[in-house]
C-alpha positions as CSV (number, residue, x, y, z in Angstrom):
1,X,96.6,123.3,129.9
2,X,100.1,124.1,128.2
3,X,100.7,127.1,126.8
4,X,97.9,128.3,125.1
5,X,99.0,131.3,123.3
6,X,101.0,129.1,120.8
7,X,98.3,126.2,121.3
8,X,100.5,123.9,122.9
9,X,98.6,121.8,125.2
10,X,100.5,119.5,127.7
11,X,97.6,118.6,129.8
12,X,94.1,117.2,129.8
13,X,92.4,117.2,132.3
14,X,89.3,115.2,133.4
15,X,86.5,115.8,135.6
16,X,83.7,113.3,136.9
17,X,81.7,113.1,139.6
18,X,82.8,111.5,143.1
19,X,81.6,108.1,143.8
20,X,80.9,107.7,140.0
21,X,81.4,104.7,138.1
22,X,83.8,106.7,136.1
23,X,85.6,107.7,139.3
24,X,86.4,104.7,140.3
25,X,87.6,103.6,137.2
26,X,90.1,106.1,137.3
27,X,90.8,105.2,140.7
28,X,91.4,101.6,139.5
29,X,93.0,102.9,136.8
30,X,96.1,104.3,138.6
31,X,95.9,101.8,141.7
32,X,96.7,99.1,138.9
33,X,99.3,100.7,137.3
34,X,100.9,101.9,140.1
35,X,101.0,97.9,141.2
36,X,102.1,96.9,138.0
37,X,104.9,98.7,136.4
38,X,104.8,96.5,133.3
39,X,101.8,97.5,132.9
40,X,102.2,101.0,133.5
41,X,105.4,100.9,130.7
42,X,103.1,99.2,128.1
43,X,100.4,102.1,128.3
44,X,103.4,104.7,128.4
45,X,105.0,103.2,125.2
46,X,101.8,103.2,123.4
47,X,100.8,107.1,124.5
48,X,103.9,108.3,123.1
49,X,103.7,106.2,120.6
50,X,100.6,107.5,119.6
51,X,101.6,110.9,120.2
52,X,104.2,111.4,117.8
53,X,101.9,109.2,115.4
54,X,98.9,111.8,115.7
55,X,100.5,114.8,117.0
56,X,97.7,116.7,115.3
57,X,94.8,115.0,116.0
58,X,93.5,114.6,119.1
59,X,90.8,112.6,118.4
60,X,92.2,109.8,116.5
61,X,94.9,109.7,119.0
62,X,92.3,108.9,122.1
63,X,90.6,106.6,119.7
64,X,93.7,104.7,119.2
65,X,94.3,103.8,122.5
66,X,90.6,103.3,124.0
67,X,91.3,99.1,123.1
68,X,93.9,98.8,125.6
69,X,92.1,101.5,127.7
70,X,89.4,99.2,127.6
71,X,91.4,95.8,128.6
72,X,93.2,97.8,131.4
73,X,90.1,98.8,132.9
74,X,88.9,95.1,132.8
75,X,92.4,94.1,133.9
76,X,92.2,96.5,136.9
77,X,88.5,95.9,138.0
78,X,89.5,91.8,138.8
79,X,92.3,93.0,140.2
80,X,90.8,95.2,142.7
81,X,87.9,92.6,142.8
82,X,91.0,89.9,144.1
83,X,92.1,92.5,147.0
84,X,88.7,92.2,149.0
């Protein structure tokens, strides 16, 4: 999404199916974040980071952050565990 004529794209957008592992991970995801705003800060600082960094490249720029993608998810998974 962005505008597309000049191949400016200010969105990505993601599509899984409901009750999915993937869905919930998003859904963890953004519960977790939402709860912890340090956390939330650290992964905004690194996607603009990264944005500037591989404004061009799309794919090295999602590459770049799938490590702390990864340790959020494992982050946010015991801590929704911890709220049942």
């Amino acid at each position: 999404m962005g505008d597309l004529e000049n191949d400016i794209k200010t969105h990505h957008i993601h599509i899984v199916k409901a009750d999915s592992s993937n869905w919930y991970n998003y859904l963890n995801f953004r519960d977790y974040l939402n709860a912890h705003p340090n956390k939330a800060k650290e992964y905004d600082e690194l996607k603009h980071k990264l944005a500037i960094k591989y404004s061009n490249n799309r794919k090295a720029y999602t590459q770049e952050k799938s490590e702390t993608i990864s340790r959020l998810l494992r982050e946010a998974q015991q801590w929704r565990n911890s709220q049942k």
